[in-house]
N, C-alpha and C positions, 0 to 999 in steps of 0.2 A: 085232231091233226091240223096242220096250218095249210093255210089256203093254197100252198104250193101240192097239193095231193092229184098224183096223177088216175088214170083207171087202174092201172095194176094194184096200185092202194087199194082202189077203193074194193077192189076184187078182194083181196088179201084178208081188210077188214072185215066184208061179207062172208070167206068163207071163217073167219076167226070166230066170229058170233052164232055160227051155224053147225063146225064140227072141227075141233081140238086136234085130231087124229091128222086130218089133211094140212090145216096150218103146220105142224111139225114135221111134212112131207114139201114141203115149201124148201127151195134150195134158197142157201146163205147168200150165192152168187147173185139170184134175183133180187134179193133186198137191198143190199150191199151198193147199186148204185141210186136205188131211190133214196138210201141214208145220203150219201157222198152231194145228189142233187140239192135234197132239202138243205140241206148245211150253206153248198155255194151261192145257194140264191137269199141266203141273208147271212151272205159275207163270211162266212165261215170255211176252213179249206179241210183236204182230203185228208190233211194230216191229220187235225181236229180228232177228227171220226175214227179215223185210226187208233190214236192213242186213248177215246173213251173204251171203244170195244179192248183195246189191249187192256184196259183199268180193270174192267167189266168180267172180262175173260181169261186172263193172266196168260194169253195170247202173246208173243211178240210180232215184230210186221211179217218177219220172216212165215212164221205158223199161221199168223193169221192171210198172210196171200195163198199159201198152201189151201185153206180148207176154201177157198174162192176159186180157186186153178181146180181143184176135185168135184165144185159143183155141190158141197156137203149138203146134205137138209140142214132146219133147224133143229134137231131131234138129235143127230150127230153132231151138229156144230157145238152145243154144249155137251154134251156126252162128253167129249174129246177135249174140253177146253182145260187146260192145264190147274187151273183153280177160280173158282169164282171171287173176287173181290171181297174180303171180309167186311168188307163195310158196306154194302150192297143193299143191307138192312135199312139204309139211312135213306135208302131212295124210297121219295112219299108220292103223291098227288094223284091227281088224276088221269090217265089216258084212256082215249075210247072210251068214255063215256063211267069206267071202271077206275076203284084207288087199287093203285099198282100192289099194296103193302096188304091188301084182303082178298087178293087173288087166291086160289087155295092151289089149282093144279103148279107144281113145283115148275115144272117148264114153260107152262106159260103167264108165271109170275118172271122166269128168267127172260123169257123174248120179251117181256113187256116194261122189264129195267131197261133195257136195249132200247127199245122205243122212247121211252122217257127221257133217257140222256139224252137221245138225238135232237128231241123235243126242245130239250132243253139248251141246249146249245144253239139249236136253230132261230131259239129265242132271245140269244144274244146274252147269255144268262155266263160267268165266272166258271172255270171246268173244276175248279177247286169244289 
């Protein structure tokens, strides 16, 4: 993660590494502005973040502010996601410590694309 990591993160990551079960009882709504944060403070805006998670999740703004007004977990939040990205596959590298693309549990290789674009964006990185 990049040096803008609050405690909530670091909580999040800690329970991520500890037990699978409660990271997917994690609501979307909590996440959702440490994404929006990480973005603005290396110049990136809410829209950004918006339209990765819409790429991601086949979400529109409308649907995607829905499952944030609901409070959804991550568990629900892709359950419900209209279609995953076909191209989703393409996303490689590292997060946490982990390559996103040998993750095995199918959920939390999806929350961990999620993290990766953010990553990547945050890094001032092309959203193509």
């Amino acid at each position: 993660m990049l040096i803008a990591r609050s405690y909530a993160t670091d909580q999040i990551l800690k329970t991520i590494k500890t037990n699978n079960t409660r990271v997917y009882k994690i609501s979307f709504a909590g996440v959702y502005p440490m994404y929006i944060q990480k973005a603005e403070k290396k110049g990136r805006t809410k829209e950004e973040v918006d339209t990765i998670l819409c790429w991601l999740t086949g979400y529109n703004k409308q649907t995607l502010q829905k499952q944030i007004d609901k409070k959804t977990d991550l568990q629900t939040f892709f359950a419900e996601a209209p279609q995953l990205n076909p191209n989703v596959s393409k996303i490689t590298g590292m997060i946490c410590g982990y390559r996103v693309e040998e993750i095995e549990d199918p959920l939390m290789r999806k929350s961990r694309y999620m993290d990766k674009l953010i990553d990547e964006l945050a890094k001032g990185k092309a959203m193509e």
